[in-house]
N, C-alpha and C positions, 0 to 999 in steps of 0.2 A: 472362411466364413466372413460375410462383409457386418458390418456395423448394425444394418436394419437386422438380416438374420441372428445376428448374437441378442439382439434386445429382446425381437418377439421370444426367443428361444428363456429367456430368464426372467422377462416378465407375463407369461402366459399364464392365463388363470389357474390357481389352485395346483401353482409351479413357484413355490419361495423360492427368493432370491437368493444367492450364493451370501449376500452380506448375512442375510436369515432375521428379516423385519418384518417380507410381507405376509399374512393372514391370511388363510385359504378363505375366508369367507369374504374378505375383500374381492372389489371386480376393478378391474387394471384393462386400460386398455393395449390390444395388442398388434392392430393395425399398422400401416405404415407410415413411420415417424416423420419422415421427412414431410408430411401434408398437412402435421398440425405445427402451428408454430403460434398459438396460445395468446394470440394479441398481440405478440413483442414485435414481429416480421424475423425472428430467430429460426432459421432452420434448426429445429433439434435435434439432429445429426451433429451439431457441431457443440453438441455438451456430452459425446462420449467421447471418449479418446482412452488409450491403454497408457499407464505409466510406462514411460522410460525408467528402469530402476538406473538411481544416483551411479551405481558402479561402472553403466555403460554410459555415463554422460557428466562423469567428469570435468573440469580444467583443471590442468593441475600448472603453475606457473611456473617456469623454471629458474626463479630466485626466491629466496625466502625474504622475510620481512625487510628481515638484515641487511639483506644487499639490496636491497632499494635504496636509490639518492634522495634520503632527506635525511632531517636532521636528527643526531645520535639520543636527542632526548625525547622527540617523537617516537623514535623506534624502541625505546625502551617503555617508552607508556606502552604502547600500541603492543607489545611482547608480553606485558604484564594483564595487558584485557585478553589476554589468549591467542592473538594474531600470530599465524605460522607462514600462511604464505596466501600473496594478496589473491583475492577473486580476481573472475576472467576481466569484468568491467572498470575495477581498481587495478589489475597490469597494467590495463590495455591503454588506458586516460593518462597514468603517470605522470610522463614525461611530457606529452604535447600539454598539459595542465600547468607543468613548473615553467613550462616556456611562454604562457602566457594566452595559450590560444585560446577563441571561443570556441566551443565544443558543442556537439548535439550527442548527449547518452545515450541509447537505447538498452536495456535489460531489462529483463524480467522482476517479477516484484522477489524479493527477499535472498537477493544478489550479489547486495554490497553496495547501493546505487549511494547512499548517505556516504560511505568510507570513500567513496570514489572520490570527490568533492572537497571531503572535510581533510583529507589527508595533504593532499599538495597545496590547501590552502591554508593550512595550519604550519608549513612549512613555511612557507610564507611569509607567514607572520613570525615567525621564530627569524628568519634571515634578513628580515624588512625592517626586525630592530619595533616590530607591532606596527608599522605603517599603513599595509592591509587591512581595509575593513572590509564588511562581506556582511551582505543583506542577502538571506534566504528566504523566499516567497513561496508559498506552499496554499493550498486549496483546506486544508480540513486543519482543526485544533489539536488534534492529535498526531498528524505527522508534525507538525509544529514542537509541540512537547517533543517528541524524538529526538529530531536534528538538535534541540538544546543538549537534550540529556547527554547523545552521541559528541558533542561537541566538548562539554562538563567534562564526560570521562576521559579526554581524548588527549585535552591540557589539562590534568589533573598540575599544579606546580607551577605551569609555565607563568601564571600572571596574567590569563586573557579573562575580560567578562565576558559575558553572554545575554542577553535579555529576548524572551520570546514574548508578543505581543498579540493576541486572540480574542477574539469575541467572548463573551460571558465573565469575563474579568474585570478587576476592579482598575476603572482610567486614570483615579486618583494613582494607585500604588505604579500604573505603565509609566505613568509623570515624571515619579520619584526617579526610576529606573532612567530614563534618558537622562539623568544629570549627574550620571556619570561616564566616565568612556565604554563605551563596548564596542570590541572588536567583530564579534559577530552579532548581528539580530537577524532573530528568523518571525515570521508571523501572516497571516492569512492576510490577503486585499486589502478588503474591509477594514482592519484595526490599523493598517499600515498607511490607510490613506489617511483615517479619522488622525491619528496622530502628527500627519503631515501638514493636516489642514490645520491644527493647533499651533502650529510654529515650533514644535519640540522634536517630532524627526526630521532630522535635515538630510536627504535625499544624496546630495550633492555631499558629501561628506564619506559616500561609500565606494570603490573602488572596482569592486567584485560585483554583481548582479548574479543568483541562484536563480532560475525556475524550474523547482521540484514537482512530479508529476504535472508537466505544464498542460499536458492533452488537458487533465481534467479540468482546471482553473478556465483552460479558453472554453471547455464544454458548459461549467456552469457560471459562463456569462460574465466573466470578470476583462473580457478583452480590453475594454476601453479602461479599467482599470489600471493593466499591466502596461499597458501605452503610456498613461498617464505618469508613472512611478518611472519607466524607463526614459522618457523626455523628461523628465525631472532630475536625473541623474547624470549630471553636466560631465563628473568627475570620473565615470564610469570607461573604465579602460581592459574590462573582461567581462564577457558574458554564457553565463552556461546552463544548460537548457536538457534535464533529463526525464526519463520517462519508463513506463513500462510496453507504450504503444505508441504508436506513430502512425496517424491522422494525414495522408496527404490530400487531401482538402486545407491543411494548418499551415503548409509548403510555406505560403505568400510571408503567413506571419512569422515562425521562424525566420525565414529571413532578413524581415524585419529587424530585427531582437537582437542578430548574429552576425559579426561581420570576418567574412572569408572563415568560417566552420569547418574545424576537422570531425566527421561526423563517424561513432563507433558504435556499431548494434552487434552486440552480442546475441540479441535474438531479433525477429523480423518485423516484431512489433506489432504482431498480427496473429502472433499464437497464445495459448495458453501453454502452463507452465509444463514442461517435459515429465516432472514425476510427481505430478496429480496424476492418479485415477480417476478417471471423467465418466459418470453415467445418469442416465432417466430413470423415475420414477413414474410409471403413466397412471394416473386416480381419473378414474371415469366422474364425471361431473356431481353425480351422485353420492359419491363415497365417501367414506369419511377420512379425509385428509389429514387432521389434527391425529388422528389414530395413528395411521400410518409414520407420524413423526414422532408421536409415543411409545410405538413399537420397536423403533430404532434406536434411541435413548436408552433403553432400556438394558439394550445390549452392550456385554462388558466391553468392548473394542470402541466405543463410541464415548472415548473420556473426555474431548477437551474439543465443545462443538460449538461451533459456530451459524447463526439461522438466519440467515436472509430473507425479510419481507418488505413490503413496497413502497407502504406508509408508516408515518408516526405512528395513525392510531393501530394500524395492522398490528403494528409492536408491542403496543400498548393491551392489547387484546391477547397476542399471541403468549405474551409474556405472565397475564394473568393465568392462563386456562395452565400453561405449564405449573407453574405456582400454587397453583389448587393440586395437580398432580402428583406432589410430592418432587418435581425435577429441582435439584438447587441450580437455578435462571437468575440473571438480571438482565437489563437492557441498557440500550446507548441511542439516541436520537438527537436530532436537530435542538427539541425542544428539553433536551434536559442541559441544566447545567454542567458546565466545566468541571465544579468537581464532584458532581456526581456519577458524570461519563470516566474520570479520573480512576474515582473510585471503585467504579463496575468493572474497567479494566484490569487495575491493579489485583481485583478478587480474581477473574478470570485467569488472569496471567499466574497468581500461586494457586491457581486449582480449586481456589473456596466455592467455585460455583462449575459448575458443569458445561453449563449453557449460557451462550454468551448471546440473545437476540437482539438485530440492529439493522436501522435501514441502511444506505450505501455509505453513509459516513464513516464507514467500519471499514469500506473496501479498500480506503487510503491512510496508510500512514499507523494501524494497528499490528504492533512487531511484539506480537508474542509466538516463539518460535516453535511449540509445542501440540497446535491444532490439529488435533485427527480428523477434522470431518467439516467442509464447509458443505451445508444444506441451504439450497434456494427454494424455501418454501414459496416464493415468487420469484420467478425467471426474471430474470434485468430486463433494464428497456432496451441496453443495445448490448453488442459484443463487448466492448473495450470496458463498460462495467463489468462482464465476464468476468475478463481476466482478472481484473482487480480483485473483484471478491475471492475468486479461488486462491490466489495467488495468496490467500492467508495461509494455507495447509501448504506441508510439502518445503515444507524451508529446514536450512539446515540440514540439506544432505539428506533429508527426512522422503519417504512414499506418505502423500497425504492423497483423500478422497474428497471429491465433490460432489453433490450429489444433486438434481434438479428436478422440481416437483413438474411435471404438466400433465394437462387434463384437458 
């Protein structure tokens, strides 16, 4: 049975769904998918896909943490956070990483793409006597927050600082923070240049250059930015550049950035994640949409969910009408502050709220490992937002679900 025929077949009218959300009094359309593509230019064909279950798509490395070449006080943190044996992305980088090269990542989101990184370069710093410094440049506030915290628990003892530097923060308290050493800073464009241009980050002072999910940073427009920072950076004698997808229209620029690249894709950088369950929702223009996503809420399997919509105010909206519902919701936006977004997450991630809704800011850099269910109550504008968003469920060796609204 191909993809069109499994759809019409489970979304046909007054024919619930196997998940068992839709409404016999709903009208669903049942036509053929491939024809609508909802404004986005998205074939919708390419938002179902069958889970790979984790069993059949494993890596399993064949050394444990242990026998990896760094240093015996790294491997003892790194055994104490639960590490048994590195991801496919972390084997794979190791050693071309301690040797110094620049590198081009590719894997999937919720991979190990941060440990890949922080691991040979905290080693590094451990053998360099702390000589290694390392700027990590990141697109959203919240992968930002990550790689610090990742980094925190990594040299728990060793003596390294850390300072992350973000939008919606106080510039007085980022001030304090440069006037001490920090061997690693991580921070989005914008706050890293604003700092640059105060004469308090010195550029040339960093050794290492990070560009974490760099597709997205070049997509929302920071190019002349990251040009700017990496001509800035006289002292810079590594460069590494990871992702979940890979943009060859970006070709010119990686190159750029990279000089003589050992390049490792674990995945193609053009797919969605192997054990998401991928499928459509079709709501005839008519229907009531908000229904249909209260229907599915409702149901017990649907714990720890995640709602993709377009805009702020969509969120804003959508987050209200749940709210009045009885669903425990909060949200995440452009327009809210740092530690309110902080805050929303940290509920979400111990379970205080059910319902996490947000626009794409969510789709980068949010590592909470437990999401049953990413819901595109609005389809993305392009693919490689796709992935991102789904690429929240399904982590951790986990089968997660996506699910995408068109109409």
């Amino acid at each position: 049975m191909n993809h069109t025929q499994f759809r019409k077949k489970r979304f046909q009218n007054n024919n619930p769904s196997s998940h068992g959300f839709i409404r016999k009094r709903m009208t669903y359309r049942s036509g053929p998918a491939g024809k609508i593509t909802n404004g986005t230019g998205i074939n919708p064909d390419r938002y179902v896909k069958k889970a790979i279950h984790p069993e059949n798509n494993i890596y399993t490395a064949e050394r444990t943490i242990h026998q990896m070449p760094v240093h015996e006080r790294l491997k003892s943190i790194l055994h104490q956070k639960g590490f048994v044996y590195p991801t496919e992305i972390q084997d794979r980088t190791l050693e071309k990483l301690m040797e110094g090269k620049d590198l081009l990542g590719i894997a999937q989101t919720g991979t190990g793409k941060t440990g890949a990184y922080l691991i040979p370069l905290i080693d590094q710093m451990i053998s360099h006597h702390h000589a290694t410094k390392v700027l990590v440049v990141v697109p959203t506030r919240e992968l930002a927050v990550q790689v610090e915290h990742e980094f925190t628990t990594m040299t728990r003892g060793l003596g390294f600082c850390s300072s992350c530097f973000i939008g919606g923060m106080s510039i007085s308290t980022d001030l304090k923070r440069l006037r001490r050493v920090n061997h690693l800073v991580v921070g989005t464009p914008g706050r890293l240049l604003d700092l640059e241009k105060r004469r308090a980050l010195d550029l040339k002072s960093f050794s290492v250059l990070v560009l974490d999910e760099f597709d997205r940073m070049l997509d929302m427009g920071f190019i002349d930015d990251i040009k700017q920072m990496v001509q800035a950076m006289k002292n810079r004698r590594q460069t590494l550049m990871f992702s979940a997808t890979l943009d060859e229209s970006q070709r010119s620029l990686i190159n750029l950035f990279l000089n003589d690249p050992v390049e490792i894709k674990v995945s193609t950088g053009h797919t969605a994640c192997d054990n998401v369950e991928q499928d459509v929702v079709y709501v005839d223009k008519d229907g009531n949409k908000f229904q249909v996503l209260l229907d599915m809420l409702e149901k017990d399997d649907f714990e720890k969910v995640l709602v993709f919509a377009e805009t702020k105010r969509s969120v804003d909206h959508l987050y209200v009408k749940l709210k009045k519902s009885g669903i425990r919701v909060d949200q995440i936006h452009g327009d809210k502050s740092q530690s309110y977004r902080q805050h929303a997450l940290d509920q979400f991630r111990i379970g205080r709220i059910q319902v996490l809704v947000a626009t794409d800011v969510a789709a980068r850099g949010l590592d909470v490992t437990d999401i049953t269910h990413v819901i595109n109550f609005h389809p993305p504008k392009n693919y490689d937002n796709y992935i991102h968003r789904i690429g929240r469920t399904g982590r951790a060796g986990k089968i997660g679900k996506a699910l995408t609204f068109i109409h």
